[in-house]
C-alpha positions, -999 to 999 in steps of 0.1 A, spaced: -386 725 -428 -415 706 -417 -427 707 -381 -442 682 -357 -455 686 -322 -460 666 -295 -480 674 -264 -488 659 -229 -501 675 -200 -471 691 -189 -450 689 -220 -423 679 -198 -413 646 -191 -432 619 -217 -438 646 -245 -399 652 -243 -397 612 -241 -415 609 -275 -401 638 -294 -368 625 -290 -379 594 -302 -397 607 -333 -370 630 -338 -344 603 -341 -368 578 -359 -377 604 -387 -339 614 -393 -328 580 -394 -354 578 -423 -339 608 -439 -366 632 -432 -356 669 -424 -382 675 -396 -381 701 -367 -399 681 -334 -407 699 -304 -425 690 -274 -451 712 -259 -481 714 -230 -514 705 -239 -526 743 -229 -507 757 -254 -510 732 -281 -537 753 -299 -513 781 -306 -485 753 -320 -506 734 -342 -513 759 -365 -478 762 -374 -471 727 -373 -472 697 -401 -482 670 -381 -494 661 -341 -483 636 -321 -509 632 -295 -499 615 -262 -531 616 -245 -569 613 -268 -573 645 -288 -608 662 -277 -611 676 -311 -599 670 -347 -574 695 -360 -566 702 -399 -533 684 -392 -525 645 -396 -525 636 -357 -506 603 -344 -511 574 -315 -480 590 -293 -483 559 -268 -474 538 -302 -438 557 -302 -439 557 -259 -440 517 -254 -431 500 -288 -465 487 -296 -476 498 -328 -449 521 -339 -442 507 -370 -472 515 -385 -476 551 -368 -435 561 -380 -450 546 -420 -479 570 -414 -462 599 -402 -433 597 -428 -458 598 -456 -476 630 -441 -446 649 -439 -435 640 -477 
């Protein structure tokens, strides 16, 4: 099963906000995805198990992973295009 992540500072309250929404968007679309929401500190360990990255705040470096606009799934704006995006990295 495919894995995404998604971090914020805290990976508490708006990381948990958008994995839930990603989680729900991508099995609504039929895709068989683990999402899980995690603290920025210890995204290094998580994202070299994971598929894809959902980034809530400006990645400081580029990863060997697709990474995603996470304020795109937190307020609307853009989401369409992001959810297209993701889809077709986890396929």
């Amino acid at each position: 099963m495919k894995k995404v992540i998604v971090a914020c500072g805290s990976g508490v309250a708006t990381s948990q906000t958008v994995a839930s929404k990603v989680d729900r968007i991508l099995k609504e679309h039929g895709v068989k995805v683990n999402v899980e929401a995690v603290d920025i500190k210890s995204l290094e360990q998580h994202i070299r198990t994971s598929d894809a990255y959902v980034a809530i705040t400006k990645p400081n470096k580029e990863y060997d992973i697709p990474t995603f606009n996470g304020i795109a799934f937190l307020t609307g704006m853009g989401m369409d295009e992001e959810t297209e995006k993701l889809i077709k990295a986890l396929q």
